[in-house]
C-alpha angles and dihedrals in degrees: 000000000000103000087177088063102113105225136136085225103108117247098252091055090050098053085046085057098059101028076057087054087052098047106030105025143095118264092199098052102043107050100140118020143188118189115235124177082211095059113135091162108132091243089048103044078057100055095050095047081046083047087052096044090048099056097045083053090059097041127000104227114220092241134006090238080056099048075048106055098034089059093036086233104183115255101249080070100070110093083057087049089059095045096056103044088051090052085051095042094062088047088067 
């Protein structure tokens, strides 16, 4: 992880995102990797639904534009947000 990366994405999305490269990705594909908050790569646009899951599993935020906010998602992200944390939701 690259601190010095100047994004607006907080530091712990960011490290969902990659440890969701590691677990879920493909080795084949990704073999050299830059983060971008943009990515709409399919691989990408993975790891940052995975990066999502990840963190609601950890904590359920009260809302998905809190979970939002507290990790600075960007915003083309939303409508994932808010599928996950209904799916999440009916598990309760």
């Amino acid at each position: 992880m690259n601190t010095n990366y100047e994004t607006n994405v907080s530091f712990n999305f960011r490290l969902a995102h990659e440890l969701s490269h590691l677990l879920y990705g493909d080795k084949d594909i990704q073999k050299i990797y830059t983060f971008s908050e943009f990515g709409h790569r399919y691989e990408e646009l993975q790891a940052h639904r995975n990066a999502i899951r990840m963190l609601m599993s950890i904590e359920m935020p009260s809302s998905p534009l809190t979970f939002m906010s507290y990790y600075h998602v960007p915003a083309w992200l939303e409508n994932d947000v808010i599928r996950t944390y209904n799916e999440f939701k009916v598990v309760e």
